[in-house]
C-alpha positions as CSV (number, residue, x, y, z in Angstrom):
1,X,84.0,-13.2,-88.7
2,X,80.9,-13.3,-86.3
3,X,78.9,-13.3,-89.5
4,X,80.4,-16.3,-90.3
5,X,80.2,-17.7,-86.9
6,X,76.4,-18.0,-87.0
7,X,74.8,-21.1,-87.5
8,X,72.8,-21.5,-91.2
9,X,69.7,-22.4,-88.9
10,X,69.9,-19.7,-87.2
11,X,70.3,-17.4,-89.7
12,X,67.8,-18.6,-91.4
13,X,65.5,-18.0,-88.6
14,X,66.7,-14.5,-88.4
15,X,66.3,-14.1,-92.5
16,X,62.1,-15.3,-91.9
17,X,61.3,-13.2,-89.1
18,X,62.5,-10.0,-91.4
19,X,60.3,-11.5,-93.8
20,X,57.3,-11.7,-91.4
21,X,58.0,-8.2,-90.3
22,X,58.2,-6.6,-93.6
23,X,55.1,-8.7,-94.7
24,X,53.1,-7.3,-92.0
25,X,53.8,-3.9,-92.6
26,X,53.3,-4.2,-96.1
27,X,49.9,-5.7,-95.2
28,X,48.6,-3.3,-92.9
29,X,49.7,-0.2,-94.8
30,X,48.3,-1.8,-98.0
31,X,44.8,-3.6,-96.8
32,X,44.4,-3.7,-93.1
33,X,44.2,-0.1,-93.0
34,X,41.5,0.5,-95.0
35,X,39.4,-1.7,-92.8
36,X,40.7,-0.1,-89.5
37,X,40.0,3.4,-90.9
38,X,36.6,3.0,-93.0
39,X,35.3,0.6,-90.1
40,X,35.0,3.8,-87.4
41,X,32.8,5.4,-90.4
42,X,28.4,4.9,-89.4
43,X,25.6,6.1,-90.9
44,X,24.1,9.0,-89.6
45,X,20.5,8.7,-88.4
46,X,17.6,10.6,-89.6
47,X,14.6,11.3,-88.7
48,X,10.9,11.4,-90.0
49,X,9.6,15.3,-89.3
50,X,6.2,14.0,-88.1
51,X,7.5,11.3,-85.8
52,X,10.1,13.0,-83.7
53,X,12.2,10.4,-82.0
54,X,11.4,7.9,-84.7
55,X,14.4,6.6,-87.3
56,X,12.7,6.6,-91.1
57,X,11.8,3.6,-92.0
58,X,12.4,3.7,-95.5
59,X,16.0,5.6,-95.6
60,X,18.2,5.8,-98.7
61,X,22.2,4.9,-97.8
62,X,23.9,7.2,-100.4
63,X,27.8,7.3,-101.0
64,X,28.5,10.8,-102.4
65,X,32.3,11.0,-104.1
66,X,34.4,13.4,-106.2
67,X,37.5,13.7,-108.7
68,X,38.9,10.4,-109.1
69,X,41.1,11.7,-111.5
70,X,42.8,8.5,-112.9
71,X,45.9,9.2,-114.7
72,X,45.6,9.0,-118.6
73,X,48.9,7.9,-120.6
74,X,50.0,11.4,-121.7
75,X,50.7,12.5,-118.3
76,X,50.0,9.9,-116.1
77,X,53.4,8.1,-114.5
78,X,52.9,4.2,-114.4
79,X,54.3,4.1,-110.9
80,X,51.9,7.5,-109.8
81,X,49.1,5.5,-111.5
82,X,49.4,2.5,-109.8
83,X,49.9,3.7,-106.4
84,X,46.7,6.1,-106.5
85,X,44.8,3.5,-107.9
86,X,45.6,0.8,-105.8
87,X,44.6,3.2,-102.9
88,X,41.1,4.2,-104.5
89,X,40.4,0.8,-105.3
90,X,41.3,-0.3,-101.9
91,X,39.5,2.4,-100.3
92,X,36.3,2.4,-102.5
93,X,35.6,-1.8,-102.1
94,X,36.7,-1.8,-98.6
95,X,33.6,0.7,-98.2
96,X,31.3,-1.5,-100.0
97,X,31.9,-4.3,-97.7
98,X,31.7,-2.0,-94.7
99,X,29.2,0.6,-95.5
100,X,26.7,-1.3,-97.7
101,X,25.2,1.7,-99.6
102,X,22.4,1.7,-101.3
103,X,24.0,3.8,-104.2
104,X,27.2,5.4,-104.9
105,X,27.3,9.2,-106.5
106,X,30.6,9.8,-108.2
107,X,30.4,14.0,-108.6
108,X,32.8,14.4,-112.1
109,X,36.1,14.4,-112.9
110,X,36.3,10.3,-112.9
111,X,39.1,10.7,-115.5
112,X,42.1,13.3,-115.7
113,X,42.9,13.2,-119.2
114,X,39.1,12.6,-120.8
115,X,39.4,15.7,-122.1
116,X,42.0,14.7,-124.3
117,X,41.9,11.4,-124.5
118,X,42.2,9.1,-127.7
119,X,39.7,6.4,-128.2
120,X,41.7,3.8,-127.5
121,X,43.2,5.6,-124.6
122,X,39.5,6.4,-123.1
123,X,38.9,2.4,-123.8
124,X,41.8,1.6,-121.5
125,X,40.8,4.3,-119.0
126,X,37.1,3.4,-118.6
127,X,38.3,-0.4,-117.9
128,X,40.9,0.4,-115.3
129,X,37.3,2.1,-113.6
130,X,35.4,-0.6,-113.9
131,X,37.8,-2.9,-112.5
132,X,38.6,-0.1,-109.4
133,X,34.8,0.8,-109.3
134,X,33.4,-2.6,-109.3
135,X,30.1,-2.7,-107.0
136,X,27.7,-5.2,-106.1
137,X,24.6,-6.2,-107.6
138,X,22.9,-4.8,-104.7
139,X,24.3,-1.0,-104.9
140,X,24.1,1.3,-108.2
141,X,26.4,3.6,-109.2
142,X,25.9,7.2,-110.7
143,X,28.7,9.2,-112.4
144,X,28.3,12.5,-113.3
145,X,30.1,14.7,-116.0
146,X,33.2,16.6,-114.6
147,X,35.3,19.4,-116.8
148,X,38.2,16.7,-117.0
149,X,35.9,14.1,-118.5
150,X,35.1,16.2,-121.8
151,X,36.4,19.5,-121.5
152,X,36.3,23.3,-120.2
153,X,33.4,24.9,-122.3
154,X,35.6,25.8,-125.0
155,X,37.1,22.3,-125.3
156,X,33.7,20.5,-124.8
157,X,32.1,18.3,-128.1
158,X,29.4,16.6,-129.1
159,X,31.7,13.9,-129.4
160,X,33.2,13.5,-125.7
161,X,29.9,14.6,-124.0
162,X,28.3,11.2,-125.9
163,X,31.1,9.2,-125.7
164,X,31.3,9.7,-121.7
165,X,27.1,9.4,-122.2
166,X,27.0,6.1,-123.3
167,X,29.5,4.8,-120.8
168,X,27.8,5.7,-117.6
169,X,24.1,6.7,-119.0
170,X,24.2,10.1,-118.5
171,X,22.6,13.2,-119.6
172,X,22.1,17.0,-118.3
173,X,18.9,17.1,-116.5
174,X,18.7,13.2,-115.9
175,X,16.4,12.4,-112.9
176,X,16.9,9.7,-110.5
177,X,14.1,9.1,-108.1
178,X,14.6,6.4,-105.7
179,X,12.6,5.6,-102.4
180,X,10.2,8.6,-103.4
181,X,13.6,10.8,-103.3
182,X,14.5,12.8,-106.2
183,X,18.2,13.4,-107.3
184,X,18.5,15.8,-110.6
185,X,22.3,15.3,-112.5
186,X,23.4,18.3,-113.9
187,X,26.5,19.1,-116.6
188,X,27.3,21.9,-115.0
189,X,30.0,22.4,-117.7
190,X,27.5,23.2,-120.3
191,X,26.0,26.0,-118.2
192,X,28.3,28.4,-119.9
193,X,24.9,30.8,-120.6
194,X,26.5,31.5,-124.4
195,X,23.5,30.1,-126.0
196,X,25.9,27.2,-127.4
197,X,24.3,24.1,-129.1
198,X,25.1,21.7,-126.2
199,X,24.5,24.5,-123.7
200,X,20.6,24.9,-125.2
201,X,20.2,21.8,-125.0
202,X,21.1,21.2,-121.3
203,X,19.2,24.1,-120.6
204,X,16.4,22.6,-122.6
205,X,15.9,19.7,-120.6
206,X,16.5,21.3,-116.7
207,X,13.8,23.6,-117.8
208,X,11.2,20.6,-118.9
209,X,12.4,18.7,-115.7
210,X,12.0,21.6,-113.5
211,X,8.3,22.1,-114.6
212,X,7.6,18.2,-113.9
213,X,8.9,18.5,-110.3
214,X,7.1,21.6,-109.9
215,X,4.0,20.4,-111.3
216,X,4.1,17.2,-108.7
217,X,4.5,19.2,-105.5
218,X,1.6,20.9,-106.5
219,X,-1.4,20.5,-104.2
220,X,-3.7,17.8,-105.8
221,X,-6.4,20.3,-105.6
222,X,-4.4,23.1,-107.3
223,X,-5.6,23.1,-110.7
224,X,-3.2,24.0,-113.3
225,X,-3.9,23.3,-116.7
226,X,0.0,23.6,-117.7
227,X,0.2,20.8,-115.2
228,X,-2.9,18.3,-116.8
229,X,-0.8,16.7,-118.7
230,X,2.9,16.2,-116.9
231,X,3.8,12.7,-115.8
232,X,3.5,12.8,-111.7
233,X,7.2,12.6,-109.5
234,X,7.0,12.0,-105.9
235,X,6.4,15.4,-104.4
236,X,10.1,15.8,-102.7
237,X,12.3,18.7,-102.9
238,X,14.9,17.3,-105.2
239,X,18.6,17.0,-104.3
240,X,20.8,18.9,-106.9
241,X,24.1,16.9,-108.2
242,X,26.9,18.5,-109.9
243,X,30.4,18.9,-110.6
244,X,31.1,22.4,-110.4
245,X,29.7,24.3,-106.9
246,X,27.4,27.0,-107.5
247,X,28.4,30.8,-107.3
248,X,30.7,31.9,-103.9
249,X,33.3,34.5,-104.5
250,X,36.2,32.2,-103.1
251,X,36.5,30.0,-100.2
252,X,37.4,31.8,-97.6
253,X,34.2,31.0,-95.4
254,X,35.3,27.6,-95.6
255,X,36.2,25.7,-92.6
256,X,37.4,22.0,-91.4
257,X,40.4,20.2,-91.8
258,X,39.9,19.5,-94.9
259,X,39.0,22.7,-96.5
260,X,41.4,25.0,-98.5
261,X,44.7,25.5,-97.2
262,X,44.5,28.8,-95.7
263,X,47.1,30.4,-98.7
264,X,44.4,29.4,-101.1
265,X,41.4,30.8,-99.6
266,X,41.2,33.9,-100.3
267,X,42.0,33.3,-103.8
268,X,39.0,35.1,-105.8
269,X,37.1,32.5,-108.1
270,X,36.6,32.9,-112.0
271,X,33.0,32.1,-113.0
272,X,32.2,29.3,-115.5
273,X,36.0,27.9,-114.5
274,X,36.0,27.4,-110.8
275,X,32.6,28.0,-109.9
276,X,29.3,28.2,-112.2
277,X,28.4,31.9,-112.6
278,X,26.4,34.0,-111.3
279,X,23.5,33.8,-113.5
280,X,23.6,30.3,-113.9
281,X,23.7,29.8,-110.2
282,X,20.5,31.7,-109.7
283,X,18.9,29.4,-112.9
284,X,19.5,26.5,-111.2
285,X,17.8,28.1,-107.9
286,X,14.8,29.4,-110.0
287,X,14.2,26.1,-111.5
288,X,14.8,23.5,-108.8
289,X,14.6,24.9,-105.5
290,X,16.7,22.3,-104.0
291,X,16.4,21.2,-100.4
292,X,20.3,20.1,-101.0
293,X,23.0,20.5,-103.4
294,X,26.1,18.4,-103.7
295,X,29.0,19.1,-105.8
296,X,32.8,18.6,-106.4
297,X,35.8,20.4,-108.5
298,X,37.8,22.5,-105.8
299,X,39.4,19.0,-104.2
300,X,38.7,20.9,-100.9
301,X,35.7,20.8,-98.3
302,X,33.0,23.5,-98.0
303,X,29.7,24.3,-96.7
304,X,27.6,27.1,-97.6
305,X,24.3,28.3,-97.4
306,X,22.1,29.7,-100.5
307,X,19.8,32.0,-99.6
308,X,20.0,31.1,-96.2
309,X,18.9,28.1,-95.9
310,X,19.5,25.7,-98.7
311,X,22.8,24.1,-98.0
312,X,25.2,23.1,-100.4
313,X,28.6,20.4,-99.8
314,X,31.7,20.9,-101.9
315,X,33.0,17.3,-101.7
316,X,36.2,16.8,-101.2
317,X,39.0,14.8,-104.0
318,X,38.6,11.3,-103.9
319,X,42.7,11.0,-104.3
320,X,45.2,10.8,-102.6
321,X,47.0,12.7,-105.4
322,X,45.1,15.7,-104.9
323,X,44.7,15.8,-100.9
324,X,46.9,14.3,-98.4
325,X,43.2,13.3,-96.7
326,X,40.6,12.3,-98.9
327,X,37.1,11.5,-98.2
328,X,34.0,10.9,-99.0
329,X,30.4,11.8,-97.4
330,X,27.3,9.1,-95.9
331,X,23.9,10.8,-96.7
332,X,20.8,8.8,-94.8
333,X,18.3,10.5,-96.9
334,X,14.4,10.3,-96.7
335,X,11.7,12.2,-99.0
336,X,11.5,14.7,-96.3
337,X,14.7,14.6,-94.7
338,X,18.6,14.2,-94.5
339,X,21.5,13.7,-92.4
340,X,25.2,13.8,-93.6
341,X,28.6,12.2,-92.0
342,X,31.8,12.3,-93.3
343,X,34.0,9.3,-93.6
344,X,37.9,10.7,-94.0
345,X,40.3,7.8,-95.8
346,X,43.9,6.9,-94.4
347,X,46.0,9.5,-94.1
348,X,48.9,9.4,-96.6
349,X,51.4,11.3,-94.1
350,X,50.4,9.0,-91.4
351,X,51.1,6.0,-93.7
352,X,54.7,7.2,-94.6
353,X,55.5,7.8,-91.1
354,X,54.7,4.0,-90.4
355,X,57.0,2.8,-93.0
356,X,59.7,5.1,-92.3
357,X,58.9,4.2,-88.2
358,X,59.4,0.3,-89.4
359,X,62.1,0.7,-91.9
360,X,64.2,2.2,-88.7
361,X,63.1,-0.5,-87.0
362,X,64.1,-2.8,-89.2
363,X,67.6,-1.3,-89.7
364,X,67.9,-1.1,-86.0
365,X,67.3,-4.7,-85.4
366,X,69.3,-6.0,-88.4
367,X,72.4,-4.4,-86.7
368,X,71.9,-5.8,-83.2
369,X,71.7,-9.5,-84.5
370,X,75.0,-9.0,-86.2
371,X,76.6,-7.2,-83.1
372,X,77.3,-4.0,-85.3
373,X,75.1,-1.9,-82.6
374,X,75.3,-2.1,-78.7
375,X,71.6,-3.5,-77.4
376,X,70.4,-0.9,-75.5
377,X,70.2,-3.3,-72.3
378,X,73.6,-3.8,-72.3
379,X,74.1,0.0,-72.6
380,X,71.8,0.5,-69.8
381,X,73.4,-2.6,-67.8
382,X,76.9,-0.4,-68.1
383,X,75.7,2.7,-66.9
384,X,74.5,0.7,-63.8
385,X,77.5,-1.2,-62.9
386,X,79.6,2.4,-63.3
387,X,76.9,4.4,-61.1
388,X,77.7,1.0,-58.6
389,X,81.2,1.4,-58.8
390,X,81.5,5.0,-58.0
């Protein structure tokens, strides 16, 4: 009856201020967020050796990424899809308005089901990417090969490895030099060491790349007659880029928030399936002799050091599917130089326990205005005027 009793006006009013409410939790736990979060993220400053105390003056802003994993149709649920993707897409462009990088490196596994995938179900994957990965004219992006984009070593083809090829121009042993800094891509799933057609062929070209970059950090009064001939690089140690890290037994030297949960640590890893093997680790090392290596796969955080001093940064998943804190890492990067930050995403926990915080809330003040709960003044004003009374 004291439903009834209300005026229509003033329900009315009531009905729009729920709406409000709702609408601006919806808004901050859907867009706002990102920009609170990502905002607090800066690019680490780096120095030039020679000029200590001096920022570089030519510094390359790189966005380094991992396992996207977007959802293919066979066992991807629409609702799981869109949720993750709305968060990566959110996430990703609110950092390209923020951040401003000068390039974006996306470490394998863009897809979860490339593996598989028909054609027409890879054509419907690659343009939900384009459409979540869209970047301005001003930043390029680099994607490299990932297990779930064309298979373990016993699933990979000729067939997948081109198809992902022609979509985002890449091939084992690729070199990207930019602002005198070389970055060399590497499939690390075709490092298998079986002597496989695709595997030669990787090989192949790491080999032919890692005499070029030797040849150019040669002194230019070395003479080398296997170097006469080889096109010039800039002379920089070159940043190594893969999916899969290079040998360690597990990660149980791995720390942070973010790492492995601690049941998972000690876990041994299987060569060629969570980690590259041993032989192919030290191939790599021969060939390149990185100053840095980036990679992805284990959807968990880790630093280690390679022969004591050449560090290498397991990236972290991307989604929010795989980590209840995803990130991503901010590399101000010079020919001689380098200096990492981490930027962590919205947490996915924290973002529940807003909604459930509001949804209360909201339930809370829904049963005050129709006098189906006691306001907690007047529960307090009762209290008083019995304390009085005694």
């Amino acid at each position: 009856s004291s439903v009834k009793s209300l005026p229509l006006k003033k329900r009315l009013c009531f009905l729009l201020k729920l709406v409000c409410f709702v609408s601006s939790v919806l808004i901050f736990c859907e867009f706002l967020i990102y920009y609170v979060v990502i905002f607090q993220c800066q690019w680490p400053e780096v120095e030039v050796g020679a000029h200590a105390g001096k920022k570089a003056t030519s510094v390359l802003k790189a966005m380094f990424l991992a396992d996207t994993h977007l959802l293919g149709e066979i066992k991807g649920h629409w609702l799981d899809k869109l949720r993750r993707e709305w968060q990566m897409e959110r996430s990703f462009q609110t950092a390209m308005w923020l951040l401003q990088p000068d390039i974006v490196f996306i470490l394998g596994d863009v897809f979860d089901e490339g593996k598989w995938s028909s054609p027409q179900a890879w054509a419907d994957d690659v343009r939900r990417f384009r459409k979540m990965f869209k970047y301005p004219v001003s930043t390029e992006l680099v994607v490299v090969v990932g297990n779930h984009d064309i298979g373990f070593h016993y699933e990979m083809t000729a067939y997948k490895v081109n198809r992902f090829g022609k979509v985002f121009n890449f091939t084992s042993g690729k070199l990207i030099t930019r602002k005198g800094i070389n970055f060399v891509l590497v499939n690390s799933v075709a490092m298998e060491g079986d002597g496989c057609t695709l595997c030669r062929t990787a090989e192949a070209k790491l080999v032919a790349l890692s005499h070029k970059l030797n040849c150019s950090q040669q002194k230019p009064n070395h003479s080398n007659k296997r170097c006469s001939d080889v096109e010039k690089l800039p002379a920089s140690e070159p940043i190594l880029l893969q999916h899969y890290p290079l040998y360690r037994s597990s990660d149980a030297e791995c720390s942070g928030e973010d790492s492995a949960p601690p049941e998972e640590k000690n876990i041994p890893f299987k060569e060629n399936y969570d980690v590259l093997s041993q032989e192919a680790s030290r191939k790599l090392m021969w060939w390149f002799h990185p100053r840095l290596i980036l990679s992805g796969h284990t959807h968990s955080a880790c630093e280690v050091l390679h022969a004591g001093k050449i560090p290498e940064i397991s990236v972290p998943s991307f989604s929010w599917r795989n980590r209840n804190n995803p990130s991503f890492i901010m590399g101000s990067i010079t020919p001689t130089d380098f200096s990492l930050q981490k930027c962590f995403l919205p947490y996915e926990s924290r973002v529940f326990t807003i909604y459930w915080a509001a949804g209360a809330l909201l339930v809370i003040l829904v049963l005050a205005h129709f006098q189906l709960l006691t306001p907690p003044f007047y529960f307090a004003q009762r209290l008083i005027s019995k304390h009085k009374a005694v």
